[in-house]
C-alpha positions in Angstrom: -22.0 216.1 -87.9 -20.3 216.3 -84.6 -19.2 219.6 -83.4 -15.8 220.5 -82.4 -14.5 220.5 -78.9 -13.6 224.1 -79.2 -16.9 225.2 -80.7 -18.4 223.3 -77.3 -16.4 225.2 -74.8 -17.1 228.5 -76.3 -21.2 227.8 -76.3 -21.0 226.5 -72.9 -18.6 229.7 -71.3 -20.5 232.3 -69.9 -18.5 234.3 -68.3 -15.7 236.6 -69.3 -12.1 234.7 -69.4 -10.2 236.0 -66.5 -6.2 236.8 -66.8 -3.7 237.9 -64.1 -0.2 239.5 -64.4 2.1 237.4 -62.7 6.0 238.1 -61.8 7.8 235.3 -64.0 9.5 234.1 -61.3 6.5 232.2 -58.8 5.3 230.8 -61.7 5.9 226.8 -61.6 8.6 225.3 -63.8 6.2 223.5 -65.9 4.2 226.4 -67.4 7.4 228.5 -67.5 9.4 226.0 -69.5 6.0 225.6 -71.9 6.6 229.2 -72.4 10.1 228.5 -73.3 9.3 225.6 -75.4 6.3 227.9 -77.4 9.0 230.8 -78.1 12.1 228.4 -79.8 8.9 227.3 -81.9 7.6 230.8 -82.6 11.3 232.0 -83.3 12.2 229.1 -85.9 15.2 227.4 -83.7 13.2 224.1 -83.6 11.2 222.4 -85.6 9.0 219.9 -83.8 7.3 219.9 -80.2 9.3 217.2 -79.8 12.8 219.1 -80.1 11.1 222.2 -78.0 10.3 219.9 -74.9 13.4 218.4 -75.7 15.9 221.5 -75.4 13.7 223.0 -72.2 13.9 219.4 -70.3 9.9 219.4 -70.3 7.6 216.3 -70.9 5.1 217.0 -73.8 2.0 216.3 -72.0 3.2 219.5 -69.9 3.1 221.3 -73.0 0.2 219.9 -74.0 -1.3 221.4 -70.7 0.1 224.3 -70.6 0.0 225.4 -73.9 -2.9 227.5 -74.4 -3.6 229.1 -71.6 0.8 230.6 -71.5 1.4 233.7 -73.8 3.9 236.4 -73.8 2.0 239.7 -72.3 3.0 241.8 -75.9 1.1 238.5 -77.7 -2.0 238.8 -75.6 -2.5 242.4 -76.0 -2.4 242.2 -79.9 -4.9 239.5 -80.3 -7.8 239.8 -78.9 -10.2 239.2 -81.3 -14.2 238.5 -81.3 -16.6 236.7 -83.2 -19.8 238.2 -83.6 -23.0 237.0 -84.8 -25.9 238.9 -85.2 -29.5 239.1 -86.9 -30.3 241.9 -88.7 -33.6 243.1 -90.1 -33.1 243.3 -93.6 -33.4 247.5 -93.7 -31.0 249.9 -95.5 -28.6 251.6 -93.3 -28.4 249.2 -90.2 -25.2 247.4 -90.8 -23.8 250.3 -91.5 -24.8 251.7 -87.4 -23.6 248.2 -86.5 -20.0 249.1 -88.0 -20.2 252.7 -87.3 -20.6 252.2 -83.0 -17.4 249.8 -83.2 -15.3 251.7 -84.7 -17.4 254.8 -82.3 -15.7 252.1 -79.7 -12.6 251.8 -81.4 -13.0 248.1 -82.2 -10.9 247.4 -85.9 -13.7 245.2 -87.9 -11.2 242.4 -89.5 -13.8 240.9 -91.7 -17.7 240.8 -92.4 -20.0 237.6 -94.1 -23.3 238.3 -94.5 -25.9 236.2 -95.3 -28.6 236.6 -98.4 -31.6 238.1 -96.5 -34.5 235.5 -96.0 -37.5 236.6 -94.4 -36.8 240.2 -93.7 -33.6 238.6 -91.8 -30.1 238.7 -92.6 -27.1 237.1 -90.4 -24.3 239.0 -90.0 -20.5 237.7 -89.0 -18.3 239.8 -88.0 -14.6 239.6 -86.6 -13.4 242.7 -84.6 -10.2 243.5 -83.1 -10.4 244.5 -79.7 -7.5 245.8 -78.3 -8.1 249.7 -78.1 -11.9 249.2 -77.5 -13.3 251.3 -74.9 -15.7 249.3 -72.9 -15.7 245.9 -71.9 -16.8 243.2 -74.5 -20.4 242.5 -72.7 -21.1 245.9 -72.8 -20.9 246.1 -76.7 -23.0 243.5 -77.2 -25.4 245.5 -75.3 -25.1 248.6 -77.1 -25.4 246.1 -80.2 -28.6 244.8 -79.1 -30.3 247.9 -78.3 -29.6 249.2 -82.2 -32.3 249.3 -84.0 -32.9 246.8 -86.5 -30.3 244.1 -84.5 -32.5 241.5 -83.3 -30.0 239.2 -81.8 -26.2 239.7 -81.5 -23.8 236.9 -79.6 -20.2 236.1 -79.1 -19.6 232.8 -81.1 -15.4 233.1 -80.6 -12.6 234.5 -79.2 -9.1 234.6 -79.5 -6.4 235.5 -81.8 
């Protein structure tokens, strides 16, 4: 089964995304107009990419290139979300510690799979909002590693 282009580039990152605040005006026209072109779509007043482009004067390929790496500050700061996969021993109480230090870090936990335990091991998938947490994301993955009973915990997405 091949594996998605997104599920590639998020094995092979390994280092935090980096993000700058920028004045709106020395930004180039292209990325601006894509930002344009993103908000008549998000508000409803066109339908299509097409008509977006369209009604900014941008080409879509410009879009195309532009559109996932342009959002509104206010968007960015409510959706940062993670992906976390861990391996837990199969031990009462330890997914509850898990849960207990993220919201200890004020992380929101969004939703939780867990696997049937096999071998004393159980995976665990969790998605956690991380707006409000209090230390940077690596540094909860550490804290999640050192509990007892995690055996392995890794970022497998981000975004919103």
């Amino acid at each position: 089964m091949p594996e998605s282009k997104e599920f590639l580039q998020t094995i092979k990152h390994t280092g935090p995304e980096r993000y700058y605040l920028v004045r709106e005006d020395i930004l180039p026209e292209g990325v601006l107009k894509t930002a344009q072109a993103k908000e008549l779509l998000a508000r409803g007043e066109v339908k299509t990419i097409h008509e977006a482009v369209e009604q900014v004067g941008l080409s879509r390929s410009a879009f195309y290139k532009y559109k996932d790496g342009i959002h509104p500050l206010s968007k960015l700061e409510r959706e940062r979300i993670i992906t976390i996969s861990m391996d837990l021993e199969h031990r009462s109480g330890i997914l509850s510690r898990v849960l207990a230090l993220i919201a200890e870090l004020d992380g929101n936990v969004l939703t939780i799979h867990q696997t049937i335990p096999l071998q004393g091991m159980a995976n665990v998938v969790i998605s956690v909002e991380t707006t409000s947490l209090g230390e940077e994301i690596r540094q909860i993955l550490d804290r999640l590693q050192a509990q007892d009973g995690v055996k392995r915990a890794m970022i497998i997405g981000q975004g919103s």
